[in-house]
C-alpha positions in Angstrom: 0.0 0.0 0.0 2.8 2.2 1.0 4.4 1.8 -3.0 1.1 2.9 -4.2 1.2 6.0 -2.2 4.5 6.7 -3.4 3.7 6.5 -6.8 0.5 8.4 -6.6 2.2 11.7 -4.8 5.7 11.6 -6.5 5.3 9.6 -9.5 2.5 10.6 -11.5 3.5 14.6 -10.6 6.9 14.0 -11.9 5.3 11.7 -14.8 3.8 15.3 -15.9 7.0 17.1 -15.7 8.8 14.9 -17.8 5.4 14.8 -20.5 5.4 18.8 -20.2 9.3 19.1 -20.8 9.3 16.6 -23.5 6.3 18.5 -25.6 8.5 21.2 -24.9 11.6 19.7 -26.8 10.0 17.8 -29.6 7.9 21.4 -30.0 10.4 24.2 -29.7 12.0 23.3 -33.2 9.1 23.7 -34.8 8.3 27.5 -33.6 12.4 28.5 -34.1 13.0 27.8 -30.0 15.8 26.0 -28.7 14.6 23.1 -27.5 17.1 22.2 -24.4 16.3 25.2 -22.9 12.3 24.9 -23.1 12.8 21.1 -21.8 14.6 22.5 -18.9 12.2 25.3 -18.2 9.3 23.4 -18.0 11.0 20.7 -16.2 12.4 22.9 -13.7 10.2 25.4 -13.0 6.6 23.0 -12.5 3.4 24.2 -14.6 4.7 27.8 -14.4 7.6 27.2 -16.9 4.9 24.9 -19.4 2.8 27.9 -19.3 5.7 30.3 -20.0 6.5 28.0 -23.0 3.3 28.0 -24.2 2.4 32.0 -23.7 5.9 32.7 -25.6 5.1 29.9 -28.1 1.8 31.8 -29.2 4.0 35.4 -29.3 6.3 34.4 -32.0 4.0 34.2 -35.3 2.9 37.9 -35.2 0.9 38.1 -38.5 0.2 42.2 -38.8 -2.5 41.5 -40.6 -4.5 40.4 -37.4 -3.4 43.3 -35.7 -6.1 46.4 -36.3 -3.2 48.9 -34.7 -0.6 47.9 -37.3 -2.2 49.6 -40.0 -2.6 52.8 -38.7 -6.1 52.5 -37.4 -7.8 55.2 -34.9 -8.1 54.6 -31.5 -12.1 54.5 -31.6 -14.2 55.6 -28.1 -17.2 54.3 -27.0 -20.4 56.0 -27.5 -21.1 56.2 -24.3 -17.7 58.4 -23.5 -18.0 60.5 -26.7 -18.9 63.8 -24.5 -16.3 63.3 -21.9 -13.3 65.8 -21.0 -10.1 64.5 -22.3 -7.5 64.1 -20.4 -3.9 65.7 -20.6 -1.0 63.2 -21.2 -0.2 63.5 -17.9 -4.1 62.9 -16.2 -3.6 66.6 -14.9 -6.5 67.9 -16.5 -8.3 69.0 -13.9 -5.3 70.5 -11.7 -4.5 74.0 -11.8 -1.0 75.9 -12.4 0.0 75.3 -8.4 -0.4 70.9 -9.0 -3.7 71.0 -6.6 -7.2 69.9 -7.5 -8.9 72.4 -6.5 -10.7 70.9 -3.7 -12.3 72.6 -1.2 -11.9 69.4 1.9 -9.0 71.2 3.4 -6.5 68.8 1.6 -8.6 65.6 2.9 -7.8 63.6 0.4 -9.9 60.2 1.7 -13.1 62.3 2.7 -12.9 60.9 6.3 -15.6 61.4 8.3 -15.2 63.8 11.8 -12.7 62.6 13.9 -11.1 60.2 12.6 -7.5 61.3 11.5 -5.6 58.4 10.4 
């Protein structure tokens, strides 16, 4: 009972390491990645690094024809924020020459209610 145990909590985990970092390898050539280091990676790091591989996998076969922004499209706003004030590249719009808001709370800058100064 005790070798079934042993298999169940340490074999069949590192069973999946050794699946993820072997997709890795036979995979890697095919996307232009070097494969020892992939293996490694998702050996090494567990699930994380298989993840990693896949994410970085996906990044490398940018078509720019997929991409709206790469052919000089607009930035478009939603209807429902067409009439709003835009803001400065800095989000200082509302601030005045001096760097404050404006506000007339004193400088609270949490609205806190009386008494409580924390």
């Amino acid at each position: 009972m005790e070798l079934l145990v042993a298999v169940i909590l340490v074999g069949l985990p590192l069973a999946w390491l050794v699946a993820f970092a072997a997709y890795a390898y036979v995979d890697a050539p095919k996307n232009g990645m070097r494969p020892k280091r992939w293996a490694a990676i998702a050996f090494c790091v567990p699930l994380f690094g298989f993840f990693a591989y896949l994410f970085e996998r996906a990044e490398r076969d940018y078509d720019p024809e997929d991409d709206p922004y790469a052919q000089g499209a607009t930035f478009e706003v939603h209807e429902s924020r067409r009439g709003e004030e835009l803001l400065d590249p800095g989000g200082d719009a509302g601030r005045g020459e001096t760097g404050d808001d404006g506000d007339t709370d004193d400088g609270d800058e949490w609205n806190d209610p009386a008494g409580v100064d924390l």
